[in-house]
Structures are given as structure tokens and as C-alpha cells.
C-alpha positions in Angstrom: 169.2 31.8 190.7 169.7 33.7 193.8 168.8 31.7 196.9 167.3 34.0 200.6 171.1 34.2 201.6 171.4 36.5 198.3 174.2 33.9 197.4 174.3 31.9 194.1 172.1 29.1 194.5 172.8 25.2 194.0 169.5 24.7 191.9 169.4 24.8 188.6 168.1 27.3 186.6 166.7 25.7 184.1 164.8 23.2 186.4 163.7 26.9 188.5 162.4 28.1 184.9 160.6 25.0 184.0 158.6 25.0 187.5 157.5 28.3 187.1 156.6 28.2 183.5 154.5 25.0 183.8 150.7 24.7 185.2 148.6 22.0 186.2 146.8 21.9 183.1 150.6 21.0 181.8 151.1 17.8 184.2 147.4 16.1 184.4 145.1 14.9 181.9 141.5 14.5 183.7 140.7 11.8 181.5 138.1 10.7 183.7 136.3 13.8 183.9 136.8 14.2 179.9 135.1 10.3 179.8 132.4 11.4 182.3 131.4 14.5 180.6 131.4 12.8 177.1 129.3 10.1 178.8 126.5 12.2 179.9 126.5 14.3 177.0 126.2 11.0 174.5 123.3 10.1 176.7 121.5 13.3 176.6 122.0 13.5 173.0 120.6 9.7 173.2 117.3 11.0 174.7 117.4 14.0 172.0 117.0 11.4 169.2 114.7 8.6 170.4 112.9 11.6 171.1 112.2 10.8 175.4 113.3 14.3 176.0 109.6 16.2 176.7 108.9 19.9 176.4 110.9 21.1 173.2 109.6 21.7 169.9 111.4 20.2 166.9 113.4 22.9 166.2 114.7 23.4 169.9 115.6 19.7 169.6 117.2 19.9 166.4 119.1 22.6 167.9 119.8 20.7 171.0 121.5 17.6 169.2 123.5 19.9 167.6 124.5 21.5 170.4 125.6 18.0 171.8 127.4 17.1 168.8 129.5 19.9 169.0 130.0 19.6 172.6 131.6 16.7 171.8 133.6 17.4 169.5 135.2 20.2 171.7 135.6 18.1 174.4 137.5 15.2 172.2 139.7 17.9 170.5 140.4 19.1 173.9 141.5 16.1 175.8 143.4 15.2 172.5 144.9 18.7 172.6 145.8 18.3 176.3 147.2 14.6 176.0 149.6 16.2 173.2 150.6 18.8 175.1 151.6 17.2 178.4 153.5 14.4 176.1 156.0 17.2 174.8 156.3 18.5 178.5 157.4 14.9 179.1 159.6 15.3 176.8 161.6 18.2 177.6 161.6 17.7 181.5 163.2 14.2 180.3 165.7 15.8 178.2 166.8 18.5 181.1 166.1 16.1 184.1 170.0 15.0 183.7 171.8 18.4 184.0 169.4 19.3 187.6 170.9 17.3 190.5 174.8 16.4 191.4 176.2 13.7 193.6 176.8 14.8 197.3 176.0 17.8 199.3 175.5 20.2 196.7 172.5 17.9 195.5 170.5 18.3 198.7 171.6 21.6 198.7 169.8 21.7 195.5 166.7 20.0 197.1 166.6 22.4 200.1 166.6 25.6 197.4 163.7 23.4 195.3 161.5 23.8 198.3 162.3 26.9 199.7 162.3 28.8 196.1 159.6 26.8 194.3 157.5 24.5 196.3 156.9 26.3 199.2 156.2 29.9 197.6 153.6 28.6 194.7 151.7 26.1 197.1 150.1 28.6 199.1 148.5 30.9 195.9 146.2 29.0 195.1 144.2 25.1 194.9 145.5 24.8 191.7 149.3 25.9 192.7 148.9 23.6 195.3 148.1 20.5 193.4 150.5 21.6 190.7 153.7 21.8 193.7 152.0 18.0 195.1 151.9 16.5 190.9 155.3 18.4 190.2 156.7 16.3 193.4 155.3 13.3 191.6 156.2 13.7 188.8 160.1 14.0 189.7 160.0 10.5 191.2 157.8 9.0 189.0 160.6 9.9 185.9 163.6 8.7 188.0 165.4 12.1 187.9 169.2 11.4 188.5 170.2 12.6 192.0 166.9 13.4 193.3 165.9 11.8 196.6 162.3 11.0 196.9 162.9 10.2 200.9 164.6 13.4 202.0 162.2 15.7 200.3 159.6 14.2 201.5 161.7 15.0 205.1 162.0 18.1 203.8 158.5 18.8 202.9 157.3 17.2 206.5 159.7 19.3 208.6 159.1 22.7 206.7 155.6 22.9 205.3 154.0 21.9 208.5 156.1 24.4 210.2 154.0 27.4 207.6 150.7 26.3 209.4 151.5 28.9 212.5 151.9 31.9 210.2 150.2 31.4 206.9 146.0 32.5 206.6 143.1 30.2 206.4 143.1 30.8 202.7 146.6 29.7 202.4 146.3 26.6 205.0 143.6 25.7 203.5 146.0 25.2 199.9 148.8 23.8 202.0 146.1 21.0 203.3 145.4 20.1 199.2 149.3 19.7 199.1 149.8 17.7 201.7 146.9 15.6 201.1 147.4 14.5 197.5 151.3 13.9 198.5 150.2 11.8 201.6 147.6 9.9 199.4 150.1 9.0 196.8 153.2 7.9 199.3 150.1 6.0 201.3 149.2 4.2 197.7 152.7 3.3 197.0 153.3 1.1 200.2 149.3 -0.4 200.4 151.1 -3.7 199.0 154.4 -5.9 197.7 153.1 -5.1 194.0 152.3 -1.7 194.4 155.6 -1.1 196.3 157.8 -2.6 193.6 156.0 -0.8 190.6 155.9 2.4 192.4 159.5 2.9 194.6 161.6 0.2 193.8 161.3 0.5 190.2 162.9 4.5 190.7 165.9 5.6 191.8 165.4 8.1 194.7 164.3 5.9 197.4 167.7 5.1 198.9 168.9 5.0 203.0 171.9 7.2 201.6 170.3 10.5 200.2 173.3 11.5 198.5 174.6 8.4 196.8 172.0 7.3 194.9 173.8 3.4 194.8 173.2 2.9 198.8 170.8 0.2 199.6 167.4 0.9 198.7 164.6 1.6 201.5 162.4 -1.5 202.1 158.6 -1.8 202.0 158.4 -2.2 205.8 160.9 1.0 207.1 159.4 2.9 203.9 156.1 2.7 205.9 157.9 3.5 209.8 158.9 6.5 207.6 155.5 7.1 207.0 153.6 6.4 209.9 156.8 9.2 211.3 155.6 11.7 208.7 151.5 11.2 209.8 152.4 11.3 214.0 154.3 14.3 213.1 151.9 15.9 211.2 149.2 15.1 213.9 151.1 17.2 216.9 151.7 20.0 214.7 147.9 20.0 214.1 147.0 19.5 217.4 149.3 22.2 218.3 147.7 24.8 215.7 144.2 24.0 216.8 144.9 24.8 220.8 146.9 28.1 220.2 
């Protein structure tokens, strides 16, 4: 990988090639939409049967409650299908997580090139980018990848991705508002209590005061959520900068 110096780059390849060859559909089941869909089409094809849908002819309603069943069907082969997949993604990002990050300077090197090559670039094509770049983020912390800092890319991420809001289009603002909103809901989530704070940071290994020595003491529950309230004030000028130039 060739960083925008043109000289070799600290970040892997392999973890370059895995972000670009994975999609959303890869990283999030919608269960609940699969359940919500499956819901309303079991109580449409309910109706169907006790026979309290009006206006169709028995054939049109035999051919309605077929149509249901097989809806159904699709939709439990497909969230079956989808549920399987993202298990053997799981799989290989755990068996290459160990080789992406190193101890010291060369590690946040690493996470400075993860943004600037991956995050940053895919974020603004499209919703679905977007909420990929935000899940991917996630997804890192949430698998404990050695060496990655969960506090200084989130700096990162706050100190460069606002910066894009002066020169990207609405179209692309409007993708870089998905990604910061579904990354500011989940940090938000993780500090809303003791329990949640203990299941969700101090159960993982990026959250420490010393971003490139991953044993330094861990951030606590209170300066994890100065950090925030930083991230959100900072946010909030640059905003309020954008909307009176």
C-alpha cells in the first residue's frame, strides 16, 4: 500500500484488502427488520386463511397464501444466509486482526493511513459506505484488535472528518452526517452507565490514556465522557462555522 506521500505505507495490506472487499450487507444482520417483515407477512397470511381478507375470489386467495408462504421462506433462507455469511467474515477478520497493528509509532502511523486511505475515501460514496466505514469502526473495537486504539481514532476521526465539511457537496455531507451519527450514538451508548461502560470499553483493549502501549492505564467512565462531551463542543463550532460561511 502506497500512502498520499507516494511512500510505503504503515497499514497493512491485508487489513486495506479486507476493507475494501467487504460491504455492509457483510457486517450487519437486520434481524429486526427480517422479524418485522416475517411478522406482517404471517399476519397477512393469518387474514388469508380465516378468510377476513374481503374482495378476492378463491383462487386470488389461494394464490395469495401462497405467495405468503413463499415469501417466507425467502426471507428465513435469507437471514439464515446472511447470519452465515457474516459468521465466516468474523472469522477471517479474527484470524488476520493479529498481524494489522504494531506497538509504538508505526501503529498510529498505521491508524492515521486507516483513515486517510479507507475511512475517509468510502464514507462519502454513499449511505451505505457510510454506515459500513461507522460498523467497520465498530467492529474493530468491539473484537479487541491488538494495537488498535479506540480513543485516538476516534481523535482522529473528530479532527479530520469534520475538517471535509468545508469542501465536500451536500450529497457527500449529507453521508459524512450518517457516519458521524451512528459513531456518536454508539460511543454515547457505551458511557450511558457503570454496566454498559464495563461491558462495552473496559471489557476491550483500545481504550487506554497511552495510545501506543496498549498496557497504560485504562480510560475511566467519567474522563471517557470529558472526551466526549470534547468531541460534541467540537463538532458543534465546526457546524456552526459551516452554516455562517
Amino acid at each position: 500500500v502506497i500512502n498520499e506521500q507516494g511512500t510505503a505505507s504503515k497499514l497493512s495490506p491485508r487489513l486495506y484488502a479486507l476493507f475494501w472487499s467487504l460491504a455492509l450487507y457483510d457486517l450487519v444482520v437486520p434481524r429486526s427488520q427480517y422479524d418485522a417483515e416475517l411478522e406482517r407477512n404471517a399476519g397477512y397470511l393469518s387474514k388469508l386463511r380465516s378468510g377476513t381478507v374481503e374482495g378476492l375470489t378463491e383462487k386470488k386467495r389461494t394464490l395469495e397464501q401462497n405467495r405468503c408462504v413463499a415469501v417466507e421462506k425467502s426471507l428465513k433462507a435469507g437471514l439464515s444466509m446472511q447470519t452465515e455469511n457474516r459468521t465466516k467474515v468474523l472469522k477471517v477478520f479474527d484470524e488476520l486482526k493479529l498481524e494489522w497493528f504494531t506497538l509504538g509509532e508505526g501503529n498510529l502511523a498505521a491508524q492515521r493511513e486507516l483513515l486517510q486511505l479507507c475511512i475517509l475515501p468510502r464514507l462519502l460514496f454513499s449511505k451505505a459506505d457510510a454506515l459500513f466505514c461507522a460498523k467497520f469502526f465498530k467492529l474493530l473495537h468491539d473484537r479487541s484488535v491488538p494495537g488498535f486504539s479506540t480513543m485516538y481514532f476516534l481523535d482522529l476521526v473528530m479532527n479530520c472528518v469534520t475538517a471535509n465539511v468545508f469542501c465536500v457537496t451536500e450529497r457527500e455531507a449529507g453521508n459524512l452526517g450518517i457516519f458521524l451519527q451512528d459513531i456518536l450514538t454508539t460511543v454515547t451508548d457505551w458511557v450511558k452507565d457503570k454496566k454498559a461502560y464495563a461491558k462495552h470499553v473496559e471489557s476491550k483493549v483500545g481504550v487506554t490514556k497511552d495510545p501506543a502501549d496498549p498496557a497504560s492505564e485504562q480510560v475511566t467512565l467519567d474522563e471517557f465522557k470529558k472526551h466526549l462531551d470534547g468531541w460534541y463542543a467540537g463538532l458543534a463550532s465546526v457546524f456552526e462555522a459551516a452554516l455562517g460561511s
